[in-house]
N, C-alpha and C positions, 0 to 999 in steps of 0.2 A: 593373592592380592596383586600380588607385579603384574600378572598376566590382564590386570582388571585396568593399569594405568594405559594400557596403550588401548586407543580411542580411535575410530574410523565412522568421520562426520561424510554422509551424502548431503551433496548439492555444496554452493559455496554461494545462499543468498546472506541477504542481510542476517538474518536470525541465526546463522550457521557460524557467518563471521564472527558475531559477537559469543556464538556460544565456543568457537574455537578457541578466542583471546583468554576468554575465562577461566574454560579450561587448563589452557598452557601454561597460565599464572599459576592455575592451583599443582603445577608439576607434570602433570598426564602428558603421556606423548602422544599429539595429535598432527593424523594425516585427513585432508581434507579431498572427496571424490570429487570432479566437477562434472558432467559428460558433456558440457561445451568446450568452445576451445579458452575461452577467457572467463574467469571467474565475474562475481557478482548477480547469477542467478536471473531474477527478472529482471535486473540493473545493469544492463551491459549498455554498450554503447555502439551506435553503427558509424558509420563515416564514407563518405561517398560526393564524389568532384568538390573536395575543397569545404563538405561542409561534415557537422557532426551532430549526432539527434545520442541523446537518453533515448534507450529503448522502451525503457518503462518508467518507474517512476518520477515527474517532473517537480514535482512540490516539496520545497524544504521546509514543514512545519514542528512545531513544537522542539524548537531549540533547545530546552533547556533537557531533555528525552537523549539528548547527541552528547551533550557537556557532560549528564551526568557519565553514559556509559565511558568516556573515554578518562574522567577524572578517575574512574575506578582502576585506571591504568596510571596516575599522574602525570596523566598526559592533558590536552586541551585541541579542540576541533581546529586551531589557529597554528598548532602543531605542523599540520596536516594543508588543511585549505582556509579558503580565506571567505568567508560572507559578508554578502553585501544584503542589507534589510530593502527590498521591495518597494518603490513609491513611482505610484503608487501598487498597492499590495495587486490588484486584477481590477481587470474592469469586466463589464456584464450588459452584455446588448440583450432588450427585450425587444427589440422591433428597428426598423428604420427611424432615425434622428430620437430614440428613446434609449439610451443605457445610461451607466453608472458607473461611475470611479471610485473602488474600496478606496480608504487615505491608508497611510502606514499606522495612524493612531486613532486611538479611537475618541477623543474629544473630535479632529475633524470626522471620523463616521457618525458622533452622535449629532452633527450638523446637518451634516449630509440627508439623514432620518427625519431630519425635524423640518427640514425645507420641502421633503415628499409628503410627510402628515405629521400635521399639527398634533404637537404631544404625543407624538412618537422619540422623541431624543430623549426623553425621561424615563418612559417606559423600556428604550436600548441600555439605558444607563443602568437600573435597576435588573434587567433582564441578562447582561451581559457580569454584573457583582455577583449574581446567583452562579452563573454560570464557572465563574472563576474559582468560589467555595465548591460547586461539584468538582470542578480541575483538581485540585489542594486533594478533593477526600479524595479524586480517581490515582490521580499521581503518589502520593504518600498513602493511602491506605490499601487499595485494591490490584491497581492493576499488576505489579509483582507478585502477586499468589500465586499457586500452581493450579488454580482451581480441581483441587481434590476434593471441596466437600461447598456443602451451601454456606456454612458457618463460616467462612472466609468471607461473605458477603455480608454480614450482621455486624454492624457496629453500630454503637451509639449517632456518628451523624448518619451513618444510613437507615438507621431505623426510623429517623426523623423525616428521613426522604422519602419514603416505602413509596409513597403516592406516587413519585414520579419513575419508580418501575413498571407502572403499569396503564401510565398518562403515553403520550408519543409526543414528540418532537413537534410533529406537525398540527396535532388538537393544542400546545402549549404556544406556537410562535401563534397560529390562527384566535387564540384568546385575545394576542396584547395587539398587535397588528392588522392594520385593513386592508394596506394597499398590497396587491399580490407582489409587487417587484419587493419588497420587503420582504413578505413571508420568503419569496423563495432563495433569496440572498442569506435568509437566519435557516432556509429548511437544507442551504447549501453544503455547510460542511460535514455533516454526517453522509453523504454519499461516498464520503472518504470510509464508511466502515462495512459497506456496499449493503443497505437497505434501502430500502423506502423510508421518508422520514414517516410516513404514519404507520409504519411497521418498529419503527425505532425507539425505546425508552425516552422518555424526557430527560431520564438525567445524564443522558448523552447530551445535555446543552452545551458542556467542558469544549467541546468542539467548538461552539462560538467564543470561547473565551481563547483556543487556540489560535482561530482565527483573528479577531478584533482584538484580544488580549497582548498576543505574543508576534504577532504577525506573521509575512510571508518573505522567506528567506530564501537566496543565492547562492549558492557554493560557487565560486566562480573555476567553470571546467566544468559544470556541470552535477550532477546526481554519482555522475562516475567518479570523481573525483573523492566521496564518500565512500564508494567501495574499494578503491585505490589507497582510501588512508586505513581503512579497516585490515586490510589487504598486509599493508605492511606493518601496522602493529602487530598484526599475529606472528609475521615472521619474523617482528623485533624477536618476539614471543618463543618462537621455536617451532611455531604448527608449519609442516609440509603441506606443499597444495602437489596434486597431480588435475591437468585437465585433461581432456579430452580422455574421459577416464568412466563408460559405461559401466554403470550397477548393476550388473543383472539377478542376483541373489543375495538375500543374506543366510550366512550361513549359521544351521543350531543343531545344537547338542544337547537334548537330556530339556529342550526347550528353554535351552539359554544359546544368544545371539553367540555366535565365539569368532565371528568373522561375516569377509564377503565375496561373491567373485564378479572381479573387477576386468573387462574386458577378456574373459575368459582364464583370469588367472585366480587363484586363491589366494586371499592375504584372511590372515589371523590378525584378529582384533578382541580386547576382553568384553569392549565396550562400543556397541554401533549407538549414532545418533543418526536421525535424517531430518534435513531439512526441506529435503525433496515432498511432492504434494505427498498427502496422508493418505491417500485411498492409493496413489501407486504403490509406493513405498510397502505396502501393506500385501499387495501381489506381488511381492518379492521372495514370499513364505510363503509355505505351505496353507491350503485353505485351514485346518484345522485350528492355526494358529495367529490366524485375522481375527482382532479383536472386534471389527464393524463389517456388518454384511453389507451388500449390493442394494439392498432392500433398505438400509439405514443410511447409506450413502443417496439415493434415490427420493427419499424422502425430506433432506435436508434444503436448505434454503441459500443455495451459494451466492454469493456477491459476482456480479455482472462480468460477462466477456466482453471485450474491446473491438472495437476495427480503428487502427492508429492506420495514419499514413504519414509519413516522413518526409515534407518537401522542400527543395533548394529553390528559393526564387533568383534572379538574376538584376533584384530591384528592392529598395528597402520597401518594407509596405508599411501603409499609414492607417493614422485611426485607430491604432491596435496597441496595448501594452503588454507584456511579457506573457502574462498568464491572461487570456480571455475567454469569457464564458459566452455560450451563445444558448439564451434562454426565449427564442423568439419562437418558441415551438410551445405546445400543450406539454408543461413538464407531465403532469398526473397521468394520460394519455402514454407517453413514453416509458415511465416507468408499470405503467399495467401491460404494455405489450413485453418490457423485459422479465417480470414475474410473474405475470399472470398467464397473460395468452401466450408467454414464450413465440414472439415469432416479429420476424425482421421487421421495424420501425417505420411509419409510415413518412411521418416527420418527426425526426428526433433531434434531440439538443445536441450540441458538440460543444468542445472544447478545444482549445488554440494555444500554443505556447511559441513563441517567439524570443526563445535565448538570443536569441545575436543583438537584441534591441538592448539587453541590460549587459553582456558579453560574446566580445567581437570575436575570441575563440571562436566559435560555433559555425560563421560563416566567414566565406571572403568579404574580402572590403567591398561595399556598395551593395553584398547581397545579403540577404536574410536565410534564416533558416526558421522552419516550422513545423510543428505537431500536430495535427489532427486526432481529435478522439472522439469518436462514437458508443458511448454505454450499450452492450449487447444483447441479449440473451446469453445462454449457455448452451452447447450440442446443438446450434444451427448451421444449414446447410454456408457451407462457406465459398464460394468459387469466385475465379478473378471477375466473372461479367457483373456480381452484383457487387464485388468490391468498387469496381467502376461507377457502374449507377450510383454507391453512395457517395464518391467523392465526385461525382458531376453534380449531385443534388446540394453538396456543402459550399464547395466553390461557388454555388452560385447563387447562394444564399449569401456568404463571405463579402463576395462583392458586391451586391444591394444593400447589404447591411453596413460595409464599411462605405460604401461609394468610392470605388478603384478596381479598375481590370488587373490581374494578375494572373487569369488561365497564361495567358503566351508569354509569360515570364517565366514558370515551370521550367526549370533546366536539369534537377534532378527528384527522382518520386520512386518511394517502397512502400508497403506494406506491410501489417501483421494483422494475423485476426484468428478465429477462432481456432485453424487445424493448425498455425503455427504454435500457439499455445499448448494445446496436445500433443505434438513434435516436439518440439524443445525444450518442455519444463512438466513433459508428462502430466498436465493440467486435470483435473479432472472435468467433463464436459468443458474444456477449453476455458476454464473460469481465469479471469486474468489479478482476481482480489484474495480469494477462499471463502470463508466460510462468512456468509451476511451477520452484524452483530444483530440480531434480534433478542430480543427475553430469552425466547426459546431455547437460543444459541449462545448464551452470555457465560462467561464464566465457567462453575463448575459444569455446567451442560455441554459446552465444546469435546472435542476430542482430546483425552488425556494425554501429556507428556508422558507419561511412563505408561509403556504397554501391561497390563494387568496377565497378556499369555506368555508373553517371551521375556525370560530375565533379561537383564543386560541390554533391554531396547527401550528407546529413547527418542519421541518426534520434537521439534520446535517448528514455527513457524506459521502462518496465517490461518492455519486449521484449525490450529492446537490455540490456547489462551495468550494472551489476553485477544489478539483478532487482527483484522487487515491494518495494511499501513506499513509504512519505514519503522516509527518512532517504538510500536507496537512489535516489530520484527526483533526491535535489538530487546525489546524488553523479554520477549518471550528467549530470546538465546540466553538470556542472565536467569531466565527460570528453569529452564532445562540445564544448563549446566549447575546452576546452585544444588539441583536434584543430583546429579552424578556425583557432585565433589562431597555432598553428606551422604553417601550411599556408599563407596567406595576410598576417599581418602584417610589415608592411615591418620 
């Protein structure tokens, strides 16, 4: 049993963080592998002449997701960093002199609703209470399971709901709604769980109540600033980090994990967890002892690869509020070429974050910093000329759409996209989300936290339950390690 307390977590994303803290509370001595040079996994952070971008995730939603994990430390997110609530929350261009300002609350969005169609603020009002009762049962009943059996999904309110496991998102918002800038405002926040909304459950609506319910939130410093608090609670904690620390094996015995080798050294461990992708991770064994083929990986339905680009302008720019959507494109279109036809975007939608406009961290004085994001396919050809072609196509969309020149403002510009995400976080098909929440893929159907071939091993993270996202990251680390500390604590 002592040999079973000391614990070696790969990767150091969100779900790793939160499953090291847990662990270290409940005693286990935990080291944590990173193979970059700075922890936080998809969440690191770049910086370059003066400014600094979130590498990956921009959105601070579902607060109450952050408060909880860190009160289980009696600690509080204010501890750490400080949020500021979003107003307004994003705005949403669907064309030239045509977008939309979410408000921070949702009396002014049920306004907002009723001035684009008549007896629509009623139908928001009613549409967004349902929405809040699925948040309640998602929050408090389901989404901390381990998903090990279907019977984790059967309760009394969901038995009530059964219909809307097999409705979509997009047949429920297209009942109560006419006007398309509507529907695609409510079909908006499940992209966050990387499907299509008519691929998506209805009673995934919780997402509109994350949205309009709970709003959209700041850490000011940033998304890093979140890993940076995770970071050091764990070493209030006791968990060691080593970065710059390749996994190239884990090591077994009698088909129990007993360790790994880590840039060509061997450390003994009783207990591996990985937070690294699930299909790597998974080539790090022996074939015999892959619990998912090639063939099962192949078949699944991952959530969308990225083309971000990172740029410093040398001017504030206008029109624009922190988080911007740009929906001036055929959404339906966009996302058939990311799932269906798999194949580069003819016109696609982006998205636009502009931190320096809510916190002056981000850039120099007078200048701005920005995000760019492109929803991708997955396993597409990647090279700098087309990375170009797409940021000439957005730019210049950007500025008809907002009315303002800012090509020759450009003073600093990077990229990421598909082969980085295969490079640096061993992505499977360069997917930048994991595993799409569909029916399909919901729950007990995902890929299990506890390997069924190798004792002793242990996945968390966007593959594994409950699914994409931050909030979803630290919950799956509290399921994974809940599983270790009943498995193994004296």
């Amino acid at each position: 049993m002592q040999q079973a307390k000391k614990i070696a977590i790969i990767g150091s994303g969100f779900s790793s963080l939160a499953a090291s803290c847990y662990l270290a509370k409940a005693g286990f001595d935990v080291t944590v592998y990173e193979k970059n040079a700075t922890v936080g996994g998809r969440a690191r952070q770049l910086k370059g002449n003066g400014f600094t971008f979130d590498i990956g995730p921009t959105w601070y939603w579902m607060p109450d997701v952050f408060e909880k994990f860190f009160t289980d430390f009696n600690k509080k997110p204010s501890d750490y960093y400080t949020l500021e609530k979003l107003s307004p929350a994003y705005k949403v261009f669907f064309g030239e002199n045509n977008s939309i300002d979410i408000a921070d609350n949702l009396n002014d969005i049920i306004t907002t609703f009723e001035s684009i169609e008549k007896g629509s603020g009623k139908k928001l009002e009613k549409f967004i209470s349902e929405a809040k009762t699925n948040y309640d049962i998602a929050i408090k009943e389901l989404v901390y399971r381990p998903g090990d059996s279907i019977i984790e999904l059967v309760t009394l309110e969901t038995a009530k709901r059964v219909s809307q496991f097999f409705s979509t998102i997009s047949r429920t918002v297209k009942s109560k709604f006419n006007d398309y800038r509507l529907q695609q405002i409510l079909e908006f926040p499940v992209l966050f769980l990387g499907a299509k909304p008519s691929n998506t459950p209805g009673f995934y609506n919780f997402m509109n109540y994350a949205d309009f319910g709970l709003g959209t939130w700041h850490p000011k410093g940033g998304m890093y600033k979140v890993v940076e608090a995770m970071e050091t609670l764990a070493i209030e904690l006791g968990v060691k980090f080593q970065t710059n620390a390749n996994v190239e094996k884990i090591i077994t015995s009698n088909n129990k994990a007993t360790g790994l080798v880590v840039n060509g050294e061997k450390i003994d461990s009783g207990v591996v967890l990985s937070g690294a992708d699930y299909h790597f991770t998974e080539t790090l064994l022996d074939s015999s002892q892959r619990q998912y083929s090639e063939n099962y990986w192949s078949k699944k339905t991952f959530a969308p690869s990225s083309l971000l680009f990172y740029v410093g302008f040398d001017k504030k720019i206008e029109n624009v509020n922190h988080h911007t959507l740009f929906f001036d494109a055929a959404f339906e279109q966009h996302a058939k070429e990311i799932y269906d036809t798999k194949k580069w975007p003819e016109n696609p939608l982006f998205y636009a974050s502009f931190p320096s406009i809510t916190d002056d961290s981000f850039a120099p004085n007078g200048s701005e910093a920005a995000t760019f994001l492109i929803p991708l396919a997955t396993d597409l050809e990647d090279t700098p000329a087309l990375r170009e072609k797409y940021f000439d196509m957005i730019i210049d969309r950007f500025e008809k759409l907002t009315k303002q020149s800012v090509r020759k403002n450009i003073i600093f510009k990077d990229s990421f996209c598909v082969n980085d995400f295969k490079e640096q976080y061993n992505s499977y098909g360069g997917n930048a989300y994991g595993l799409a929440n569909i029916l399909t893929q919901t729950a007990f159907l995902r890929p299990k936290i506890e390997s069924k071939k190798v004792e002793n091993l242990y996945f968390t993270g966007q593959l594994t339950v409950p699914g994409p996202g931050v909030p979803p990251a630290l919950i799956s680390g509290k399921i994974a390690s809940d599983k270790i500390i009943k498995a193994y604590k004296i």
